[in-house]
C-alpha positions in Angstrom: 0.0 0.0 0.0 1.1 3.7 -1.0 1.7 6.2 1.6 -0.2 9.4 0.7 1.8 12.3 -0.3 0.1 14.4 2.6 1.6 11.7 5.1 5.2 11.8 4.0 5.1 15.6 3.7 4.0 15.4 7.7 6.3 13.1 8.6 9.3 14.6 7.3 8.5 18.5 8.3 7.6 16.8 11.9 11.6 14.9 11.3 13.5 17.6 10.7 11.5 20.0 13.0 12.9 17.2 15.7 15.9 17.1 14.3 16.6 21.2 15.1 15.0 20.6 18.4 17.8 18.1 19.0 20.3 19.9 17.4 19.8 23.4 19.1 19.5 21.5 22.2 23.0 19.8 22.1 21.0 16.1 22.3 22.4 15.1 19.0 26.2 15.2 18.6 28.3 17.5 16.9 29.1 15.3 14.2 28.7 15.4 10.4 27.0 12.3 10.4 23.9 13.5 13.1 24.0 17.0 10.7 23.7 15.1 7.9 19.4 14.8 8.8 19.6 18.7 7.8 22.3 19.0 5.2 20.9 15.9 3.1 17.4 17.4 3.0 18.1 20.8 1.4 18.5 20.9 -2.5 21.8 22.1 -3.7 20.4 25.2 -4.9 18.4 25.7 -1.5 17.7 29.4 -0.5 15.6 30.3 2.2 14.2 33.9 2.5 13.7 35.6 5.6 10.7 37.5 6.8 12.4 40.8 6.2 13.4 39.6 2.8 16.8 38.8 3.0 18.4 35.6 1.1 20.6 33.2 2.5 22.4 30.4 0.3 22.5 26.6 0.8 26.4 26.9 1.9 25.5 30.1 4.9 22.3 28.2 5.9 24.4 25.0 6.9 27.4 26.9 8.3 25.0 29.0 10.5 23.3 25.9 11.7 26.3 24.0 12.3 27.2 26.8 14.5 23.9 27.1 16.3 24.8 23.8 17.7 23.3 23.6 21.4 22.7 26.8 22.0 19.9 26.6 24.0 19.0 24.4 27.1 15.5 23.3 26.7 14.2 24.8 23.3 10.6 23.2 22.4 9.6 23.0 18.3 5.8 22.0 17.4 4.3 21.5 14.5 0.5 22.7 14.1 -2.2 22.2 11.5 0.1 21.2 8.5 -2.2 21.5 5.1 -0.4 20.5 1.9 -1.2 23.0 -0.9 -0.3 22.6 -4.2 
């Protein structure tokens, strides 16, 4: 039996959205195989635009993460109400 698309869409956002809760919280090591849940999910042309509008680029997205590593104590990531849209 086929997985709906809407299933696999929720079940990798909720993933990776563990994955940074991990991450941030220093629960996953610091190692390129634990980063490589994030780095192996963005397209090589990935660019992610912030609210104010500006751009970042695959390459300052993954070194900004990788630095991000457990920075905080006891961060907490939910996911709410995901709709897939085409």
């Amino acid at each position: 039996m086929n997985t709906p698309i809407s299933t696999q869409v929720q079940i990798e956002i909720e993933a990776l959205h563990q994955f940074f809760q991990e991450w941030f919280n220093g629960k996953l090591p610091k190692t390129e195989e634990a980063y490589g849940r994030f780095s192996s999910a963005l397209a090589p042309d990935f660019v992610i635009v912030a609210p104010e509008g500006t751009a970042s680029e695959r390459p300052a997205l993954l070194q900004g993460l990788w630095d991000a590593h457990n920075i905080h104590d006891n961060m907490r990531i939910w996911i709410e109400d995901i709709k897939l849209r085409k």
